[in-house]
N, C-alpha and C positions, 0 to 999 in steps of 0.2 A: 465294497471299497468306497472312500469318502476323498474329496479334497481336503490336502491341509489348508492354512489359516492363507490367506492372501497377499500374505507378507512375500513365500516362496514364488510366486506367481509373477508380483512386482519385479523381483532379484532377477528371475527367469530372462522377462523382458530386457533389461538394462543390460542383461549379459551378453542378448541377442540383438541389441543395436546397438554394443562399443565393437561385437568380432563381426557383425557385418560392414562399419567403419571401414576397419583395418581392411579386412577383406576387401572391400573398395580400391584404399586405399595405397594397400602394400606393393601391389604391382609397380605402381610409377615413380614412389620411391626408390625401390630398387633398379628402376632405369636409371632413373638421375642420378644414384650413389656411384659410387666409385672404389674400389679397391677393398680394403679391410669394411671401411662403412658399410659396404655392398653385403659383405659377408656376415655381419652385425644384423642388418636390416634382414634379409634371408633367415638366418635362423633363430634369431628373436622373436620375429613378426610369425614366422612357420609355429615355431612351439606355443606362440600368444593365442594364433588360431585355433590349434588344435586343442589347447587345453580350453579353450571356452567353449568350442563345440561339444567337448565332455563335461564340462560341469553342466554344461545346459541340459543335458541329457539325465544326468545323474541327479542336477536339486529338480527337475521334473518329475523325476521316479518316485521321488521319495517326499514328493506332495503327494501321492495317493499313500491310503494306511488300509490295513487289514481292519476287519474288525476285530477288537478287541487287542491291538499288537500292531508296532511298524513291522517293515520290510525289512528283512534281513540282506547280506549281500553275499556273494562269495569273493572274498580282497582279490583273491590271484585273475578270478576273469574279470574284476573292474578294472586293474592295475591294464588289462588284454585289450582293454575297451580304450582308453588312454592313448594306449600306445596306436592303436588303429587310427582315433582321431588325430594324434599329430604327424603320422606316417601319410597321411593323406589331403593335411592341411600341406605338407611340404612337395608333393607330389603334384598337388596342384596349379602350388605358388610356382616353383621350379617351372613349370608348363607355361605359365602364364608371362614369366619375363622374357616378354621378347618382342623385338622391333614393331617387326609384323606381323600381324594374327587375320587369318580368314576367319570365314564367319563358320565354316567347320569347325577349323580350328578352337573357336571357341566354348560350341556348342559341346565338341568332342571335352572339351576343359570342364567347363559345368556338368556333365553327363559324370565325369570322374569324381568331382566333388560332391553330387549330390547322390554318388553310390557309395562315398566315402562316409556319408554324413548318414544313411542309412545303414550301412555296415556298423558305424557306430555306436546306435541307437541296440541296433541287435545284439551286439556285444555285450548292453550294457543290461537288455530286458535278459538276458542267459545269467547274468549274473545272479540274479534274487535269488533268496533261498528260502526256503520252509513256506514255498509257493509255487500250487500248480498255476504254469502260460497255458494262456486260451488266447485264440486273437478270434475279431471280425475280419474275413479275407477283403471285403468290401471299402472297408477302413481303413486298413492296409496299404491297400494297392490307393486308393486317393489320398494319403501321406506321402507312399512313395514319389509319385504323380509329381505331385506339390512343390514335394524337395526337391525335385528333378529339377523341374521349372524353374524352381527359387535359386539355384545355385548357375542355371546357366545363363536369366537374368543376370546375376552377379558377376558372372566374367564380362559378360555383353559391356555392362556400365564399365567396371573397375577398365575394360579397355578405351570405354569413351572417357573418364574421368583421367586419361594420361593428358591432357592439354595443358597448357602453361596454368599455373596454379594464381588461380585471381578471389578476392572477398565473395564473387558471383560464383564461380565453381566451390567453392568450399560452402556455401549455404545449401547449392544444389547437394551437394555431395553428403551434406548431414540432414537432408531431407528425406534421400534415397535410404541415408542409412536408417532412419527409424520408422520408414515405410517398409525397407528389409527386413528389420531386426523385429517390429510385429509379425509379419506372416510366419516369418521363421519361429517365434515362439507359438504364432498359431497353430502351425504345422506340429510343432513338437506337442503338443495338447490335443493334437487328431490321433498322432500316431499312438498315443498315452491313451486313449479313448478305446484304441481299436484292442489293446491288449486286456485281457479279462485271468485277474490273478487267482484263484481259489486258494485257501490254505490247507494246508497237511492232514491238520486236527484242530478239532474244533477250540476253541480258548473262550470262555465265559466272559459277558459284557462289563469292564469298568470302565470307568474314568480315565482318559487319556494322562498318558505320562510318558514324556520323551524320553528316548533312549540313549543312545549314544549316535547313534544314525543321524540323529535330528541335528545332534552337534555336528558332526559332519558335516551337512547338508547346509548349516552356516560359516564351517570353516570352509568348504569349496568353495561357495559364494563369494566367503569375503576375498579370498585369494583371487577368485576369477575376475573381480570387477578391481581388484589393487591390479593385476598384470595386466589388464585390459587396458584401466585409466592411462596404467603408465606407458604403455607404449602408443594411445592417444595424445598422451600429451608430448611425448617425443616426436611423433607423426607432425602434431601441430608444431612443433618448433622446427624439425624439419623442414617443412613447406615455408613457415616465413623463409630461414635461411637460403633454400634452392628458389625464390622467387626473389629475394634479393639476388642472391647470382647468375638466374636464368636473367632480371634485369639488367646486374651490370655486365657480363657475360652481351646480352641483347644489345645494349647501348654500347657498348665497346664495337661489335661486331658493325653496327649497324654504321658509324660513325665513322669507320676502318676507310680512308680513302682508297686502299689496297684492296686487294680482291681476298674476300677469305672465303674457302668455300671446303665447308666439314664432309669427311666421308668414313663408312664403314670399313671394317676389316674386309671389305669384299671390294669397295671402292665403288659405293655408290653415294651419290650425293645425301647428305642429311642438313647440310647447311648451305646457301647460298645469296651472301651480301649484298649490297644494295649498287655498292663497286662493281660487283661483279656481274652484277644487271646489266650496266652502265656498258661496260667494257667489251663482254662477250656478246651481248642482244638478248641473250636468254632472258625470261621471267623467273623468278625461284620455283612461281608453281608450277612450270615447266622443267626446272632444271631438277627441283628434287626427288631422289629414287633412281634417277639416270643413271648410267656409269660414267666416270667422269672424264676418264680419260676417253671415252668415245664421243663424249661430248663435244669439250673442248680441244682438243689435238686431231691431227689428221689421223689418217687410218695408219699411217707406216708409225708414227709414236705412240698411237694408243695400245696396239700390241705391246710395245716392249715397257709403257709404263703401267698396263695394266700388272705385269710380269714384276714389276719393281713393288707395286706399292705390295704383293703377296707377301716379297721377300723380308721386302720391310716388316710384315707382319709376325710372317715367321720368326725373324730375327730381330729384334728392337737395335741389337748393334750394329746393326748393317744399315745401314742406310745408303743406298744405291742414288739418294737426288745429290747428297752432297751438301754442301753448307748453304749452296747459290748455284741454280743451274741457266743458265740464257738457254731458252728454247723458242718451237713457235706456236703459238696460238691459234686456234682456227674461232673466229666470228659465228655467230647466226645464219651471216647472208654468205659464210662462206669463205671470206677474205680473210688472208695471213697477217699478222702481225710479230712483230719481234714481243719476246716475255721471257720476264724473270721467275723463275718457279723457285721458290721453297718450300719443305714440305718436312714436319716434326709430326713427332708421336707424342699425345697428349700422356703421359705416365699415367698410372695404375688405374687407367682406364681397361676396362674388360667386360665385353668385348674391345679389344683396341680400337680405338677413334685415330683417324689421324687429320692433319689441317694443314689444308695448301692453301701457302701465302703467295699471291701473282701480283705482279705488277707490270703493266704496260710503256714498254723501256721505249718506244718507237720516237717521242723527243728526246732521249737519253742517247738512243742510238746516232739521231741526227743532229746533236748537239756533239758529239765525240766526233763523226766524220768532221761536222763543220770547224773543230778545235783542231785535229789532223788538221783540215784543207790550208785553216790558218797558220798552224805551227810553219809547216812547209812553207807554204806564201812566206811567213817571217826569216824564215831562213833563208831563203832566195832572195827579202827582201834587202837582208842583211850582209849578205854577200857578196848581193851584185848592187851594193847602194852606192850611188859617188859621193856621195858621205862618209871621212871612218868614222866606223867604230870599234872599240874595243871594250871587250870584257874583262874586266880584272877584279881579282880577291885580295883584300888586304895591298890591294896595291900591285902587287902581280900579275901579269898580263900572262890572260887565258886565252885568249882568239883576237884576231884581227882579223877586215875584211882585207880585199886588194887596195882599197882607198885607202886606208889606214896605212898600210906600208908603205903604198909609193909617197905618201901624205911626209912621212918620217925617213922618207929614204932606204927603204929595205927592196931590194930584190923580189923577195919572199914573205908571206906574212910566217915562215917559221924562225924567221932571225928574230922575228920581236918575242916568239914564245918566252915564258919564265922570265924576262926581264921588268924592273919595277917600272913603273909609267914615271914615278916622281921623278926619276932618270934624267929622261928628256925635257925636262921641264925648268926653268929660268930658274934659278935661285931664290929669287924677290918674289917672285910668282908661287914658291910651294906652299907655302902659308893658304892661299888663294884653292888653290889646290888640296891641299890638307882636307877643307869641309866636302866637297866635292868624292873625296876616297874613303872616307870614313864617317859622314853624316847618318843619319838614319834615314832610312825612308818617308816616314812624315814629313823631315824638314827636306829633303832635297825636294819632291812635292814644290812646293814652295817656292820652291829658288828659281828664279833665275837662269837663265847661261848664264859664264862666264867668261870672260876673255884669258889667255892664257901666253904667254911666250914659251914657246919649243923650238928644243935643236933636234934639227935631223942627222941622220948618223952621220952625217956629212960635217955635222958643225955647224950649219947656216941656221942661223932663225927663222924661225917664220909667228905668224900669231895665227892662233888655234882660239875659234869663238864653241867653248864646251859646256855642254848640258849631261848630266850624270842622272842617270834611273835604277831602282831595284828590279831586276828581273830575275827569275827563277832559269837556270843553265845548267843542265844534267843535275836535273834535282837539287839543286844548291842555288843558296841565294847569293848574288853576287851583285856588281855594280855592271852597268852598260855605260860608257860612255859615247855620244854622240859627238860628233868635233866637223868643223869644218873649216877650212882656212881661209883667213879673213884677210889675209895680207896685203892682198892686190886691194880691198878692200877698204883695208883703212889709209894704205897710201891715197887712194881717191879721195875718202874723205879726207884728211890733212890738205890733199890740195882743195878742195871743196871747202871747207872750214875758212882756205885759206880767202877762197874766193868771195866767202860771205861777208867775210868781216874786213877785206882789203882791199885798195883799187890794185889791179891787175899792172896797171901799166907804172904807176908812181908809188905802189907801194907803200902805199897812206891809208889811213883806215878810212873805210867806207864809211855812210850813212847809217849803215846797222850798228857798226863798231858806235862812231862818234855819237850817236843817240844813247845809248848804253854808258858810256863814258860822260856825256854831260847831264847825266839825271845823279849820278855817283856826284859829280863836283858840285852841281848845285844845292845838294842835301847838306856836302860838305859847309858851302857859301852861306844857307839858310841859319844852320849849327851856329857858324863865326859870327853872323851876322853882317858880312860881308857883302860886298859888288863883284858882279862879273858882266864882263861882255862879250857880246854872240856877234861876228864880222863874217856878213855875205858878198864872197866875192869872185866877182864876173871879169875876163877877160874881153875887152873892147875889140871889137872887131875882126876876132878869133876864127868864126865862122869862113870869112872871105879868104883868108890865108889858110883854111885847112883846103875849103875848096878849091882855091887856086894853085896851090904849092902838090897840093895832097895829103892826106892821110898820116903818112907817115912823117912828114915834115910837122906836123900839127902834134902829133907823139910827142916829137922830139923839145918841141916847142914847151909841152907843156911839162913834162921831166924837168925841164930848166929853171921854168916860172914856179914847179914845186918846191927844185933848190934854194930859188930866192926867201919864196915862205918863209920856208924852215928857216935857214937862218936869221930870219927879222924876229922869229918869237921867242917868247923866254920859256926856260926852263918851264916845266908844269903847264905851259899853253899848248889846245890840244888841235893838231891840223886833219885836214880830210877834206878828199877830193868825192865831192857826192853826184856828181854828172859831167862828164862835157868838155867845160872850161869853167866850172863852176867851182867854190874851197867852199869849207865852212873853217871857222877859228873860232873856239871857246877860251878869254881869255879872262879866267879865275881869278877874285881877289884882287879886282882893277877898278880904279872911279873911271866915266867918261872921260876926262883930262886925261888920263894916263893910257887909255883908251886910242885916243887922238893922235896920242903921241905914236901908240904903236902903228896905227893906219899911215899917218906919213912917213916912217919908216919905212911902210913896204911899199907906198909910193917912188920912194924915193929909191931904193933899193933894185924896183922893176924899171925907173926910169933908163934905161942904158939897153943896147943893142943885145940880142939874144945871137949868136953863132949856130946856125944851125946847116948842117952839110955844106958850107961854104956860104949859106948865107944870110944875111946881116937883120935879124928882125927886132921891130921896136912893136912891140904892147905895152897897151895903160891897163891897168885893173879899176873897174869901179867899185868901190865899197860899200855894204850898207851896213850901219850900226844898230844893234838892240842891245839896253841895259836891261841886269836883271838886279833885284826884283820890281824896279821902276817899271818896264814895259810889260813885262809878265811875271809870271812865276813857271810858268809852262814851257819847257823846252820845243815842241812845237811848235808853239806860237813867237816863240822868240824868233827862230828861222823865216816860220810865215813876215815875221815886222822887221827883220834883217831883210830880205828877201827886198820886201817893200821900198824899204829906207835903197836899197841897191838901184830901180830902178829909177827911182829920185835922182840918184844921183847921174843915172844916164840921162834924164832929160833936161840936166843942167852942165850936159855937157860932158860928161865921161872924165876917166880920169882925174879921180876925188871921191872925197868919203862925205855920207851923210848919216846922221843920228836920226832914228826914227822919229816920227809926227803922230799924232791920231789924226793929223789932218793929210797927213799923203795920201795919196793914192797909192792901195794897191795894186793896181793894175794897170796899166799901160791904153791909151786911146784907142788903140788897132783892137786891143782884145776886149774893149767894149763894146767895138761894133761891131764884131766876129761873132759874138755873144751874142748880140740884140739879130746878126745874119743866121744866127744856127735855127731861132724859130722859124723864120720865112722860110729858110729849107726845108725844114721838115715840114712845111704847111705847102711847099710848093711842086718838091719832090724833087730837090736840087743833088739828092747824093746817086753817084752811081755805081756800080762796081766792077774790079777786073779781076779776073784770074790766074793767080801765075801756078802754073803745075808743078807736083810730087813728082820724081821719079823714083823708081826702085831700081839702085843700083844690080841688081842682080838678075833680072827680068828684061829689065829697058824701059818696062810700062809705066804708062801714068799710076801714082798708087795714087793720087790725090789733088786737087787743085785747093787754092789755097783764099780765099775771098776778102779783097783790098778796097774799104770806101775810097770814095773820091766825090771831093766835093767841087764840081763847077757853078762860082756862084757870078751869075748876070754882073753885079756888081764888084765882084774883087776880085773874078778870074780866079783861075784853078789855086784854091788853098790848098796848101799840104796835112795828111794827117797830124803830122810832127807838129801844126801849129791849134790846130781846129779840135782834136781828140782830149789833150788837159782841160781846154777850154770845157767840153761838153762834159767831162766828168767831175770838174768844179761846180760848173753849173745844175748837174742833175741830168740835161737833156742825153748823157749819154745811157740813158735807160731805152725811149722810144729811138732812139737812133739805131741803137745797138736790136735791139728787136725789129727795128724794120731791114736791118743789115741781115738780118736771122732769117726772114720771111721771105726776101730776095732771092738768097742764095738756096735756101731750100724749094722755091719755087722755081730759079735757075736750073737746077739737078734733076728735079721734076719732070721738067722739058728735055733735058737731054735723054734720061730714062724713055719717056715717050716717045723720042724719036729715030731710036733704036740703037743709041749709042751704049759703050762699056760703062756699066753702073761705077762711080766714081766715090772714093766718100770728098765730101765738103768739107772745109775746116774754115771755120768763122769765130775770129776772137772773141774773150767775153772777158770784160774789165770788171775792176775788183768791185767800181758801183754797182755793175751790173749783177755779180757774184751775189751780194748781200740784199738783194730784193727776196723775200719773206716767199712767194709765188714763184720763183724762177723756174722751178722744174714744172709746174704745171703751165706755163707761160711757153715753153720749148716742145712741152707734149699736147699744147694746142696748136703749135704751128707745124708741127710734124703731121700730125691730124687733120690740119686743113690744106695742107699742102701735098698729102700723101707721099709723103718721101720716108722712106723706111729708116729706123733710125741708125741701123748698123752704117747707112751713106753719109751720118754725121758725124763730126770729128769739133769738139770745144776746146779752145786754146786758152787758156789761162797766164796768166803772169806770176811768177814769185811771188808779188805782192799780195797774190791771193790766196798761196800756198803757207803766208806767214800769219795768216788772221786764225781766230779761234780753230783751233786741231778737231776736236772736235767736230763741231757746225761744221767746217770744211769736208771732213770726212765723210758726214752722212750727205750731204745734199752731194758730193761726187755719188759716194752710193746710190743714191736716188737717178744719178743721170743714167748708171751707169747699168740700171736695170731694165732703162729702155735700150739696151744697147749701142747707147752713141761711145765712140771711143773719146780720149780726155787726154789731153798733151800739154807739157808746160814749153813755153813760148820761151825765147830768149833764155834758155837757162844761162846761169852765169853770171848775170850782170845785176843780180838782186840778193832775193836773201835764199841763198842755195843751203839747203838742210839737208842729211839723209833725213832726220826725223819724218818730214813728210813724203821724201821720197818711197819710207818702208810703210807708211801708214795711208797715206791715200791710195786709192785704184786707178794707177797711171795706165797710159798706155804707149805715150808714145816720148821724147826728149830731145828737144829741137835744142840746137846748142848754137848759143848769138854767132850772130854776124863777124864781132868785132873779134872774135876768135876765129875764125875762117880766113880773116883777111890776109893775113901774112905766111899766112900754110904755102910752103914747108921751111919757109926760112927764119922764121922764129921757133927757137929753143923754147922760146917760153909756152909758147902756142901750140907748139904741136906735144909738148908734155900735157898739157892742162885737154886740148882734143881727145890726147889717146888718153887719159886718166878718166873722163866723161865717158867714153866711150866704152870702154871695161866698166863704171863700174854699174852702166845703163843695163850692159849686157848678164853683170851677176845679179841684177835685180829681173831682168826676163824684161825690159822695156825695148822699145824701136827706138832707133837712132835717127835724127832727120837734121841734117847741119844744110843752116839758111846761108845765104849770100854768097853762092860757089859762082868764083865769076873767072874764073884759070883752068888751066886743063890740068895744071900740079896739083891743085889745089881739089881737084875729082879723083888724081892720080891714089894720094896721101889718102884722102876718105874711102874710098875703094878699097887699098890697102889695108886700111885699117879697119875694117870690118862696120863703116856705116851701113847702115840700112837703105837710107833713102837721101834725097841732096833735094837743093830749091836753090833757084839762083840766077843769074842773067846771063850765065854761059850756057845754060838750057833751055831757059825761056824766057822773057820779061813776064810780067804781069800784064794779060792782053785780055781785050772785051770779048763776051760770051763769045760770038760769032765767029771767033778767031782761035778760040780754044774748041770749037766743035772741027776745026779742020784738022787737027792732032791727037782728036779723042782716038784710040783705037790705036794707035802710029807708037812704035820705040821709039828710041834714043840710041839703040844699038849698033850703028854706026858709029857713033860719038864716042860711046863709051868702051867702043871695041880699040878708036883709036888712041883712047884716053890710054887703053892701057898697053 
């Protein structure tokens, strides 16, 4: 016997490391496949093996030649050989697809393929013909040996080579395979070695010449190494593809905020997310191989889902979880949680895969209670709100509360069902109403309340202040409207309004109106180029007849002297009573002369006896003149030089008009030396203070005392505030005065605190100079500070005129007081510039309503409407009521009745020195007011 030429030898090799590739190979493809692919890959790759491990066998054989002659064959037992190698390349592969393999298991697999691959070989040496087999037994058995080896190597790897497919596994992988695919052609050359062929009959030596064999032996070849390449190079397009997928497959999974966690047909884990790390405690390398439902579910669920995911299996139509199941969860450390479990069959997967998708519902769960707690809450709030509301569609009314009916006049919130809301609604008003029932939700957003006129089913009107929302109402979107009745409301304000801009007692516009009014005419007057003149005019010796006659006599007085006014001025001239016994008169479109003219007029006019209850009074008015745009251009300052020119004319005697000067004086000799006295007091310590106390009418107790400078001065004897307080806020010094009044009184409070008296709050005025200092809140929170007086015992009374300055600035710095807890009360309402504007906008507390409206309680109609209209509309804004100057028992009677708060006054108490108020701290009034009433 001879080797053929080295060509067959080369072929041999190549053949023997593309089927030990595959063989590598084939297994973990067919993990990864899926369905029909699976079934492609299986018997493709099976028949690709088989036939290479026969051609390898067969262009082996037939590189040895006889001498003198090839090797013949017998076709029927080659075709026998064939079929052994692919019966057993399939028997192999079939063995070897599978999850998990022991290392028996494996052994047991290569033991099968390397008897297959010896069986093969045998098949193939039976076949020769016109050739005695001889073997070496020796030879033999170390071929057998070899293959043995060689083939259980090869399950070993092709199972370690199942790992995710990377450029470093696939170099390994073609490493392995042409370290395999040499031994294996080595081994096929031992076993070739070991067989010793003799021939039949002898045949005489020529010159080699191929037979038809030979052509064979390159038609196998070529076939073996084209089915081999090509299902290498499938293999290799394979793996890119399952490595793109096992990536995005990876990075899907991996990414998955949800828990994904893959399991076999038997329900053990093969996959577990990084979610599901997260969620359950488990590690993957802990979780995977587990069963899953023992894992994560309690013992009483895992029984019955391990029982589901079989069925599932069984039956792909069945699905026992459902589309979405709420279940519970069990943790690592143990602890339950509420979970959403879904759970699908990945299709033409086979073995069946399936993939439970969890999600951890436990804020899902607690966000659903907390929308229940709220829905409910909304509904009770809606119910029982003293607010109506009404739901309506299209205008239709779907629910009402009990406020809403009785609001409308219904018995029953079922009288209003079905009926249209535009119904009740003003005529002139539905228009108004229209946006409100059919806007969209964007723009009501937006909006405003609105104010509304409705009849109740009674007929009566009333005004309805209404804000409209979309809200969703058994599943439908609908409108809500919110309403509240303003009625009592805006009568308050009307009288309110009427207050700000009118004098109460003569019905003349005020100081706010006639400022308003004379900046309009003097725009006009600048236009034309025209004169006007501004007349300050003061009642001569007014004072002495109010205080001697009385109060009311001095009313009556001054009603009369308004009548005069009025009719001494022309058409288009504007009158106003701005304090007292004080007018202003803007008279438009006037030279000084004609001016003059009018002032004698109403000298002359007031010269004659005044009747008043029987008796006979004579007043002179004094007048002062400012022309405009001669003396100013400034309506202010025209009053300030009217003003002026007024007093001129009292120190020449009263009773006469004078034309302003730059050389007058504005000011009077008393209040320059009152001026030049306020500094020695405040350097000598001339002010003192009293206290008149708060009562609470419904208690008896003191709720407050109230802190009144007074100034005893060496020199001028007891001044009155009434004369010393303008002075000190013209001048400035009412800044440190007002702050030593602060420091006093909080150290007063102090002392009573410490010595074991009822903690009281203090209420100490603050003027509008004083409002406007840049520091004031930190100037209040130093003396609360150094004085240790908590600040809930302080109470700041403010004035109107401090309530009319920048809305704003006013707003925050209240807010700033109001966050060290001092309460904030406006002083004298009434008698300035009364707004709701800042009544709904600052942070009041409390509504002291002037004097001058207490006084004639209960026998003035006017007074006890404007009381009770104060009083209602303090109480629907949530303020305290506190009415100064109660000096009658009718007059405790009336406010008691009518739902005041608290009273101040000199039928209760005078203003009395500390020492004198510690004898009453602690003490009612409830004798008093038991008999008040």
């Amino acid at each position: 016997m001879q080797y053929y030429p080295i060509g067959l030898i080369v072929i041999c090799l190549i053949i023997s490391v593309f089927a030990s590739y595959i063989a590598l190979d084939l297994p973990r493809l067919l993990l990864a496949a899926r369905g029909k692919a699976r079934r492609y890959w299986f018997f493709g790759g099976s028949l690709a093996l088989g036939f290479g491990l026969w051609a390898l066998h067969v262009i082996g054989t037939m590189a040895y030649r006889r001498e003198g002659g090839a090797a013949d064959y017998y076709l029927t037992a080659l075709l026998s050989s064939l079929f052994v190698a692919i019966l057993v390349a399939f028997a192999c592969i079939g063995l070897s697809v599978r999850r998990e393999l022991s290392v028996a298991q494996m052994v047991r697999n290569g033991l099968l393929l390397g008897l297959g691959v010896c069986g093969t070989h045998a098949a193939g040496a039976l076949a020769l013909d016109q050739a005695r087999i001889a073997y070496s037994p020796m030879l033999v058995c170390v071929a057998a040996v070899l293959t043995l080896l060689v083939c259980v190597s090869m399950q070993i790897l092709a199972y370690r080579f199942r790992s995710p497919v990377s450029p470093l596994n696939r170099l390994v992988k073609a490493a392995c395979s042409l370290a395999m695919g040499t031994i294996i052609a080595a081994v096929q050359y031992v076993g070739m070695i070991a067989l010793r062929l003799s021939p039949l009959a002898s045949v005489s030596m020529e010159e080699f010449k191929p037979n038809v064999y030979f052509w064979l032996a390159i038609g196998v070849a070529g076939w073996s190494i084209l089915v081999l390449g090509i299902v290498m190079l499938c293999a290799n397009f394979a793996d890119r593809r399952i490595a793109q997928q096992v990536a995005l497959n990876g990075s899907l999974i991996e990414a998955a905020s949800d828990c994904i966690v893959v399991i076999d047909a038997y329900g053990r884990i093969m996959e577990f997310n990084p979610a599901a790390e997260r969620i359950f405690g488990h590690r993957r390398e802990e979780a995977v191989g587990r069963f899953m439902p023992e894992l994560l579910f309690t013992t009483l669920l895992s029984d019955s889902y391990g029982e589901a995911i079989a069925r599932y299996v069984r039956d792909p139509a069945d699905n026992p979880f459902g589309e979405r199941t709420e279940t519970t969860g069990m943790r690592a450390d143990g602890t339950m949680f509420p979970l959403e479990l879904t759970v699908t069959r990945i299709r033409k997967a086979d073995p069946p895969i399936l993939v439970a998708f969890m999600r951890d519902i436990t804020e899902r769960r607690r966000a659903e209670a907390a929308l229940r707690e709220s829905e409910e809450r909304y509904r009770k709030l809606v119910h029982y709100s003293p607010d109506p509301v009404i739901v309506h569609l299209n205008g239709m009314i779907l629910f009402v509360n009990s406020a809403a009916a009785e609001t409308l006049g219904a018995k029953d919130p079922e009288e209003l069902m079905g009926r249209f809301f535009s119904d009740f609604i003003h005529p002139d008003d539905r228009e108004i109403a229209e946006f409100g029932l059919h806007a969209p939700p964007s723009r009501l957003s937006e909006s405003g309340p609105a104010e509304l006129r409705c009849y109740k089913l009674s007929g009566e009107l009333i005004d309805l202040e209404v804000k409209s929302i979309f809200v969703k109402w058994n599943g439908r979107g609908v409108m809500q409207t919110i309403a509240r009745d303003v009625t009592a409301k805006k009568q308050a304000a009307q009288t309110i309004r009427q207050m700000a801009y009118y004098d109460r007692l003569t019905g003349l516009p005020n100081r706010n109106l006639f400022l308003e009014l004379v900046h309009g005419h003097l725009k006009m007057c600048e236009e034309g180029g025209s004169e006007a003149a501004l007349m300050f005019i003061d009642l001569d010796r007014f004072k002495t007849i109010n205080d001697t006659l009385g109060h009311h006599v001095g009313d009556e007085l001054l009603k009369a002297f308004s009548c005069v006014l009025a009719s001494s001025m022309r058409k288009g001239d504007i009158l106003s009573r701005i304090a007292g016994d004080e007018f202003l008169v803007l008279v438009p479109g006037t030279t000084e002369a004609e001016a003059a003219d009018i002032a004698r007029t109403i000298l002359s006019n007031a010269n004659m006896p005044f009747k008043v209850e029987g008796i006979s009074l004579i007043v002179t008015p004094s007048i002062g003149i400012s022309m405009f745009p001669k003396d100013s251009e400034d309506a202010e300052e025209l009053i300030k030089y009217a003003d002026a020119a007024m007093y001129r004319t009292k120190e020449l005697g009263k009773n006469g008009y004078s034309f302003y000067d730059s050389n007058v004086r504005t000011i009077s000799s008393r209040e320059m030396q009152l001026e030049q006295g306020l500094h020695k007091a405040l350097e000598q310590d001339e002010f003192l203070l009293h206290y008149q106390p708060r009562y609470d009418l419904h208690s008896g107790r003191i709720a407050g005392v109230e802190a009144l400078v007074r100034w005893h001065s060496p020199e001028y004897g007891v001044v009155s505030p009434a004369e010393f307080i303008p002075l000190a806020e013209e001048s400035g010094l009412i800044v440190p005065i007002g702050e030593l009044i602060l420091r006093k009184a909080c150290e007063q409070n102090r002392r009573w605190i410490d010595a074991g008296y009822p903690p009281v709050r203090m209420a100490v005025n603050l003027s509008l100079v004083q409002f406007r200092q840049t520091h004031l809140v930190d100037r209040i929170e130093q003396v609360l500070r150094e004085t240790g007086l908590p600040g809930e015992l302080l109470e700041l009374e403010i004035t109107e005129s401090v309530a009319s300055q920048n809305e704003r600035a006013v707003a925050e710095r209240l807010q700033a007081v109001k966050a060290r807890g001092i309460t904030v009360s406006i002083d004298d309402f009434g008698t300035g510039y009364s707004s709701l504007s800042y009544l709904r906008q600052y942070p009041l507390d409390v509504l002291k309503i002037d004097r001058s409206f207490i006084r004639n309680l209960p026998h003035s109609s006017d007074d006890t409407a404007i009381v009770q209209a104060i009083i209602a509309m303090a109480h629907s804004l949530h303020l305290s009521v506190c009415a100064e100057g109660v000096e009658t028992k009718e007059q405790l009677d009336f406010l008691r009745e009518h739902g005041c708060s608290e009273v101040q006054g000199y039928y209760l108490s005078k203003p009395r020195p500390a020492e004198e108020i510690e004898t009453i701290l602690g003490t009612t009034i409830a004798s008093r007011i038991e008999n008040a009433s």
